[in-house]
N, C-alpha and C positions, 0 to 999 in steps of 0.2 A: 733219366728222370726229367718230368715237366716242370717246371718251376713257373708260376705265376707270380705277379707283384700287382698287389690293387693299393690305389692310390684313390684318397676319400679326399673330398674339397667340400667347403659351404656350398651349395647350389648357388648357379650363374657363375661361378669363380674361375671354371674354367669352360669355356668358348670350346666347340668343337675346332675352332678355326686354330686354336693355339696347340689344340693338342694335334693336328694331324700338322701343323709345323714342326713341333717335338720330332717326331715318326719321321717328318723328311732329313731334320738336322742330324739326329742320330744316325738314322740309316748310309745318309750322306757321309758321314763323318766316318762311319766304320766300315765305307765300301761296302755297303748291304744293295743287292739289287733292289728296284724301287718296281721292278712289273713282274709280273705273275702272281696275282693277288684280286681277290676277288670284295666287292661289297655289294651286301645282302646280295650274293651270288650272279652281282654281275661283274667283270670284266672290271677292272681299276688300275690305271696307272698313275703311283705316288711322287711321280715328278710333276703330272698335270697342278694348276693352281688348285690352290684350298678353295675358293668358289667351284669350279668345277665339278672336282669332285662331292662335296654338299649336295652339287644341283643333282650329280649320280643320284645320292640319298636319298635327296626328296624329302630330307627331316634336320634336325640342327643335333644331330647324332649318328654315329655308327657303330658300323663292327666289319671289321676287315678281317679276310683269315688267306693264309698262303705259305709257301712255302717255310713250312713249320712254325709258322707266325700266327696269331691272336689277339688281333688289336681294337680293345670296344671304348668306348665312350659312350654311357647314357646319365639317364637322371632318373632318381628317384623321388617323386616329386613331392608325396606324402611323408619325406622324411627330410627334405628339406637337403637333400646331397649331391654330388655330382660325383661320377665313379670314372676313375680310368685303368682300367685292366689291360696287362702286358702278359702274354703267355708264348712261355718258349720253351727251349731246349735249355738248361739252363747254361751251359756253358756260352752260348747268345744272349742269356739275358740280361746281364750288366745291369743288374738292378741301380748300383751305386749314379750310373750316368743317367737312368731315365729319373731317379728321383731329383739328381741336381738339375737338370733341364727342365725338367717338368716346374720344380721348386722357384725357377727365374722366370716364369708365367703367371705363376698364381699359389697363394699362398696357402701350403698345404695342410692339413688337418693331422691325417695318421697315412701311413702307407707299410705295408707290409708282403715279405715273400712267404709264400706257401708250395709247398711238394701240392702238386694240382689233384694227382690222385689220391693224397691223402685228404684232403681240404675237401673232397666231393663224396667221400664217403661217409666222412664225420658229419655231413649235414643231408643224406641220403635219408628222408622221410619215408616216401612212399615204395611201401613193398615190393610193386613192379618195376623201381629201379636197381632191385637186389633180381627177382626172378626172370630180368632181361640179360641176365649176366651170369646168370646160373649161380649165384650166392646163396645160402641158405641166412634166412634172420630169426631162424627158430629161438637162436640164443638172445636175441637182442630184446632189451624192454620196450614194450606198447603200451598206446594210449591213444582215445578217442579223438579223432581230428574236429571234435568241437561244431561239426557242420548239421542241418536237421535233417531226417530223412527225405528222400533214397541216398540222400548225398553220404552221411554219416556212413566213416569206417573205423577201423584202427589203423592206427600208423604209428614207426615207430619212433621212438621218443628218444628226441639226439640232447634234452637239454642238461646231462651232467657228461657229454664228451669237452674232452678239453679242447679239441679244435674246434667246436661249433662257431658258426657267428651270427648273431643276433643286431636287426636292424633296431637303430633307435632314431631319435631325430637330432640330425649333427651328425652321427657317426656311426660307426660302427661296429659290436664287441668283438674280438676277434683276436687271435696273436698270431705272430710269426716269427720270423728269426732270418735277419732283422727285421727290424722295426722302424720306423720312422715316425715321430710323434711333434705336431707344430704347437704354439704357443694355443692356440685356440680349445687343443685337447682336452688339457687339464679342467676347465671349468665346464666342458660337457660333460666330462664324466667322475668329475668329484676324486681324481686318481691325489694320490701326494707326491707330487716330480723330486723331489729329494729324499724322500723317503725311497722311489725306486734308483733314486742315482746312490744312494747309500749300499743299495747290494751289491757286493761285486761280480756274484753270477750273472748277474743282465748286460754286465761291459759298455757302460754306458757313454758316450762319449758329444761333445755339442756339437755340430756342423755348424760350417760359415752361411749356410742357406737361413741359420735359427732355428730349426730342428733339433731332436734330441736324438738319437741314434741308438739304439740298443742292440745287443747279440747276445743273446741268453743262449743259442747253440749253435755250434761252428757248420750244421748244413739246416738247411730248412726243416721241421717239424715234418717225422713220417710217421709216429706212431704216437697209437695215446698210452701208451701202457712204462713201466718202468722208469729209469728218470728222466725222462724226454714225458710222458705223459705228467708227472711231477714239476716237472719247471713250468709247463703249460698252466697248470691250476695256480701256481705261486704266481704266475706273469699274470694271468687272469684277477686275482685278488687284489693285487696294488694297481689295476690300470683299468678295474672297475668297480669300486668297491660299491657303488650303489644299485649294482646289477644282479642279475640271481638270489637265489633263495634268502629273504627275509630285506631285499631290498628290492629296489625299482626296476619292473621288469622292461 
C-alpha cells in the first residue's frame, strides 16, 4: 500500500527552502539515498544546496519523484494555503517524523495520512479517469459539472463520499488516520476540540509540537463502506461542522 501524508500550512508559512531542508534531514538521518530523483523530470541531487536546486525549479516550488518517493510542495493561492505532500511505501513513510520536523519549521494547520489509492478514487470526478482504468461508474451518482456549453457534461458526484476533500480557505476538509490538527484549525473550521477529545474512538492525544493528534483507525482509511466508512462521516461531522449539507460549502 501507498500511504500519503499532506501537510496544510497558512500560505508563505512554509518556504520551499525549509521544506526541501526537512527531505535532506530526514533522509539523512534515516540513511535514505539523496540521488536518483528527478524534478519536473530533470535529473536532481538532494545533497546539492537548497538554492541550487530552486534554480533547477525555476519557481519557489516543486515536486520531486524517485525511487518510490513523491515529494511536492506548492501553493494554492486562491485559498490562501501552502501544501506539503509526502508519498511513499508506507513502511518509508514515517509519517510521525515528517510531521515533527516539518512542525519545527513552521506552524502547522492540519496534516493527515491517506491509503493513496483510496483518497484518488473517492475524489475521482471525471469519467475518463474510471474508463482509463477499465472501471465501470454506471453505478456511481452524476451531476452536471456546472460549465456552459460545448464545455458542459456530467460527472460524477463525489460530495457524500466520506473520504472526499473539499478546498476552503485556510484549510482543507478531509480526514485521515491520523491526524494532526494545529491551534489555528479550530477557528477555521468552527470544529469543538473537546468535544472531539471527549470521544474516545478518535484516541486523541497532545504533542509537544502543540498539535492535537488523533487515530480514529489503526491503518489509514481504505474503504468508505462499513465501520471505517462510519468513523469517516462521525470524524467529518465534529472537525467540520460548518461544512456540507445545510452549512458553509
Amino acid at each position: 500500500m501507498r500511504a500519503k501524508l499532506e501537510i496544510v500550512f497558512e500560505r508563505y508559512r512554509l518556504p520551499a527552502e525549509k521544506a526541501l531542508a526537512v527531505i535532506h534531514s530526514i533522509f539523512s538521518e534515516r540513511g535514505l539515498p539523496l540521488q536518483g530523483f528527478k524534478l519536473y523530470g530533470k535529473p536532481v541531487d538532494l545533497a546539492q544546496p537548497v538554492s541550487r536546486i530552486l534554480k533547477v525549479a525555476g519557481r519557489p516550488h516543486f515536486s520531486i519523484e524517485g525511487r518510490g518517493w513523491s515529494l511536492t510542495r506548492s501553493t494554492v493561492a486562491n485559498h490562501a494555503i501552502d501544501l506539503f505532500m509526502i508519498k511513499s511505501d508506507i513502511a518509508l513513510l514515517s509519517a510521525e517524523q515528517w510531521v515533527k520536523e516539518v512542525a519545527s519549521e513552521a506552524q502547522i494547520t492540519q496534516a493527515w495520512v491517506v491509503n493513496s489509492e483510496y483518497d484518488y478514487w473517492q475524489n475521482a470526478f471525471d469519467p475518463l479517469q474510471y474508463t482509463a482504468n477499465g472501471r465501470s461508474y454506471d453505478h456511481l451518482p452524476m451531476r452536471p459539472n456546472g460549465l456552459p456549453p460545448p464545455l458542459n457534461k456530467d460527472i460524477i458526484d463525489t460530495s457524500q463520499n466520506p473520504g472526499r476533500r473539499v478546498m476552503h480557505v485556510g484549510y482543507i476538509e478531509a480526514v485521515g488516520s491520523p491526524m494532526w490538527l494545529g491551534p489555528g484549525f479550530w477557528k477555521l473550521t468552527g470544529a469543538d476540540k473537546q468535544r472531539l477529545i471527549d470521544e474516545p474512538w478518535a484516541n486523541c492525544v497532545e504533542t509537544a509540537e502543540g498539535l492535537l493528534r488523533i487515530q480514529p483507525s489503526d491503518e489509514p482509511f481504505a474503504s468508505a463502506e462499513g465501520e471505517a466508512g462510519e468513523i469517516q462521516r462521525r470524524l467529518r461531522s465534529l472537525l467540520y461542522p460548518l461544512d456540507g449539507i445545510g452549512g458553509r460549502a
